[in-house]
C-alpha positions as CSV (number, residue, x, y, z in Angstrom):
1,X,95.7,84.3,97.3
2,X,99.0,86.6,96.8
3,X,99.2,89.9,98.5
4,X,101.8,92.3,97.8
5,X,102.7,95.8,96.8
6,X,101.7,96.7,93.0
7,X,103.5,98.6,90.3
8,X,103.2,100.9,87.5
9,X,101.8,97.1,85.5
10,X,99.2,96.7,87.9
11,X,97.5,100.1,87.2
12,X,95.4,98.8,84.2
13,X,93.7,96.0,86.1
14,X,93.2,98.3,89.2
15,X,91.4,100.7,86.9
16,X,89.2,98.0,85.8
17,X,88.3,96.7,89.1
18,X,87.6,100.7,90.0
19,X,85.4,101.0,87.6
20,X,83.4,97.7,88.6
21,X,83.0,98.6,92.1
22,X,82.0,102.6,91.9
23,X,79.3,102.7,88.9
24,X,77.5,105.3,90.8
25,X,80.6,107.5,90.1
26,X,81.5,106.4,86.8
27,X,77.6,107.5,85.5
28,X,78.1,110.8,87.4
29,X,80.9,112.1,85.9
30,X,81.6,110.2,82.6
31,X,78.2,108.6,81.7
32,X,78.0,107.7,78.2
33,X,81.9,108.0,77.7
34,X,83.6,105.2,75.1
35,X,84.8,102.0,77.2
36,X,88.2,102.4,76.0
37,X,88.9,105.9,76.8
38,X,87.5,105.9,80.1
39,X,90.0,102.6,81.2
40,X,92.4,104.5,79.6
41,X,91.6,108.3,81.8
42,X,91.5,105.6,85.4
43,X,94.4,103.5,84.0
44,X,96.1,107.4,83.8
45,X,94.8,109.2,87.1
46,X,96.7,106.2,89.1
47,X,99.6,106.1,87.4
48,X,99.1,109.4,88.7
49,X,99.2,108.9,92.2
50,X,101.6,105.8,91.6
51,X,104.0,108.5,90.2
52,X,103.5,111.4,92.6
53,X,104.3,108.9,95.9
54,X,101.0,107.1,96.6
55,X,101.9,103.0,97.6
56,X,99.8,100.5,96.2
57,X,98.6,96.7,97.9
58,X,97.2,94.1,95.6
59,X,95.7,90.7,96.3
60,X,96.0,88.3,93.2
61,X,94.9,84.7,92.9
62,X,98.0,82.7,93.0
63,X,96.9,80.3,89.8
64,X,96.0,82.8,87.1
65,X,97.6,86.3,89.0
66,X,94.3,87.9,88.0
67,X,94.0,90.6,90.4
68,X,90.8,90.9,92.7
69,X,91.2,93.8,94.9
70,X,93.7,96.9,95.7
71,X,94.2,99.4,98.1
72,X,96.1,103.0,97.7
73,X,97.6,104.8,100.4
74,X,99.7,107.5,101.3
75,X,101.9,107.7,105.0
76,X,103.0,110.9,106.3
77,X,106.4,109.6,105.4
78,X,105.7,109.6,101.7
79,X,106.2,113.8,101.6
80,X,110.2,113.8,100.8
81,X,109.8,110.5,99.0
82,X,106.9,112.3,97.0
83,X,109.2,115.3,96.6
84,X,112.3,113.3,95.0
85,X,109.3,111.6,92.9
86,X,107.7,114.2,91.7
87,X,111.5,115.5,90.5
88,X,112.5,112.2,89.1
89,X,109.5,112.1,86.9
90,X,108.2,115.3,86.5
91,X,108.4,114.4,82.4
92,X,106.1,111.4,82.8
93,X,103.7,113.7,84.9
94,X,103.5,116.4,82.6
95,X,102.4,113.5,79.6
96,X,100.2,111.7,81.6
97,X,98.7,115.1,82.6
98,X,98.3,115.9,78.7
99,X,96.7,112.1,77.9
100,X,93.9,112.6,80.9
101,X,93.0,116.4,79.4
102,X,92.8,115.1,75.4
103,X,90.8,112.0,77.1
104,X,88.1,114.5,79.4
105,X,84.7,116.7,77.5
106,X,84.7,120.0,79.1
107,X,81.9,119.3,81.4
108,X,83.4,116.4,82.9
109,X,86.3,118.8,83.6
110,X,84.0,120.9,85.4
111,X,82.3,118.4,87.5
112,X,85.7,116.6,88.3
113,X,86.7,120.3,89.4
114,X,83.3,121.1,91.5
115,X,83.6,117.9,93.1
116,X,87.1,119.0,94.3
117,X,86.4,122.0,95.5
118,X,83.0,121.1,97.4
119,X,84.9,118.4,99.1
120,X,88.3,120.6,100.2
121,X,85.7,123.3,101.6
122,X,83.8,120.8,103.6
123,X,87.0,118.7,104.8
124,X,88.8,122.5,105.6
125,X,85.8,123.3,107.7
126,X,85.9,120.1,109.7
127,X,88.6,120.9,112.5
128,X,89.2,117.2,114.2
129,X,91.8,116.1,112.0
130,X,95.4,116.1,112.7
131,X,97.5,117.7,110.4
132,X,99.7,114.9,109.8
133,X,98.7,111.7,108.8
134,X,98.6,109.2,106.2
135,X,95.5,107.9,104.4
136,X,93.6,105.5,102.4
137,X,92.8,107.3,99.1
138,X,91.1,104.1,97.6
139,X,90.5,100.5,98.1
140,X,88.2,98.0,96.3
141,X,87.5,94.4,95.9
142,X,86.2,93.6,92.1
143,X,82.5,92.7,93.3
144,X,82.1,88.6,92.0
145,X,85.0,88.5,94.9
146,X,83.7,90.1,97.6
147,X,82.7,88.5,100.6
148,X,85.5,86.5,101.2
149,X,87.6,88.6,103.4
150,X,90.0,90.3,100.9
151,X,89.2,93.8,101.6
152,X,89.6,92.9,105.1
153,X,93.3,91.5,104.5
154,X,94.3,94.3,102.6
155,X,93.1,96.8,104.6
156,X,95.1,94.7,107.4
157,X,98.7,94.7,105.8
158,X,98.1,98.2,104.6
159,X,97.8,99.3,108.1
160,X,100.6,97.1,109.8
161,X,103.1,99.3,107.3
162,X,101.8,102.4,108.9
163,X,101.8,101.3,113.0
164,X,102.8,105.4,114.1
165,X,100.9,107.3,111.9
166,X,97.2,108.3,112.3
167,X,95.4,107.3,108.9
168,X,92.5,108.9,107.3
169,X,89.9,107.3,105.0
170,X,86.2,108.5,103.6
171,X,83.5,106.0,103.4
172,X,79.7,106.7,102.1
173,X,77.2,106.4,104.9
174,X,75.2,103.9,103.9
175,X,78.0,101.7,102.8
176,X,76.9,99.2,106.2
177,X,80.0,96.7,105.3
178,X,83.0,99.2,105.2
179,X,81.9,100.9,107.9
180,X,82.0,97.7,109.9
181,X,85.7,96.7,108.4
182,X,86.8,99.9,109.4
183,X,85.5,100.2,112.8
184,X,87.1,96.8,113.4
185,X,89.9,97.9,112.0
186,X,90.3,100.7,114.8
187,X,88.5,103.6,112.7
188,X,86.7,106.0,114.5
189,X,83.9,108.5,113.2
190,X,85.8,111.8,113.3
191,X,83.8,114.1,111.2
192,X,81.7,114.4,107.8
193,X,82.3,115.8,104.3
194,X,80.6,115.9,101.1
195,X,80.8,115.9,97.1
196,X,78.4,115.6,94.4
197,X,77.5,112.3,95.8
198,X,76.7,113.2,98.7
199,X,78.0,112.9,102.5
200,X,80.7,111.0,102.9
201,X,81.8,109.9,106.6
202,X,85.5,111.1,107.7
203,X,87.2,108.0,109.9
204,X,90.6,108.2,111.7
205,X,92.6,105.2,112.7
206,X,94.8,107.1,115.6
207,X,98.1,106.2,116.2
């Protein structure tokens, strides 16, 4: 097993793992959408991130460099790099902005948009966070690999690059096994917040 930071390549297979591991959230907002387009509106809402400063970590088998598991993250670091980013390809943006719109119905506009806003007035109302601080935006194993401690690594070398920054992640409440990796991991409960799914359990790794 290779671990190691991803690229703008990796964002395909990422997209596919995503969409393996959260069905719950693929039938919520885009049930019934064609195969294709929806790999190609995830494939698009990382390069996203990838573009606008978000780091990625990948583990890939070493003999075939099919990929198993990734985690995105931000550091409080990434704001001026995000900046110059968001400068440098502010082109690419704008297009990959257009391809997710033409690729969304209207109403899965409007949940994507309610599910925003519900969860920015529940996290703004919750006053234990620090204001700076970097965080796990999303991390995911594809499921026929789980169980053998990959999350776990990742999760691992993501934090060692972030030793002096508090870190922020969301988890469901009933999701028993990332609530243990991320209490062993030095996560704390620090709050709750919610979405169309439901509540979702705020966790800070302090510095």
């Amino acid at each position: 097993m290779v671990f190691e930071h991803g690229s703008v390549h990796h964002l395909q297979p990422i997209a596919m793992i995503y969409r393996e591991a959260f069905p719950e959230s693929i039938q919520l907002f885009f049930a019934g959408k064609d195969p294709g387009r929806l790999l190609r509106l995830l494939t698009n809402a990382f390069a996203f991130l990838y573009l606008t400063g978000a780091r990625i970590m990948i583990a890939r088998r070493s003999d075939n460099n099919q990929i198993l598991g990734y985690c995105v993250y931000s550091s409080i670091n990434s704001g001026q790099r995000r900046t110059s980013l968001l400068i440098k390809n502010m082109g690419r943006i704008l297009r990959l902005a257009g391809k997710c719109l033409r690729d969304l119905r209207f109403i899965e506009i409007g949940k994507l948009a309610a599910n925003s806003i519900l969860m920015w007035v529940h996290t703004r109302a919750n006053q234990k966070l620090p204001r700076k601080h970097g965080r796990i935006m999303s991390i995911a194993v594809r499921p026929a690999a789980q169980g053998q401690g990959i999350g776990k690594e990742l999760l691992t070398r993501v934090l060692s690059e972030l030793p002096k920054e508090n870190v922020l992640l969301n988890v469901r409440p009933d999701n028993t096994p990332a609530l243990s990796l991320y209490q062993n991991a030095g996560f704390t409960e620090c709050g709750m917040t919610k979405d169309l799914q439901g509540k979702w359990v705020m966790m800070i790794r302090r510095a």
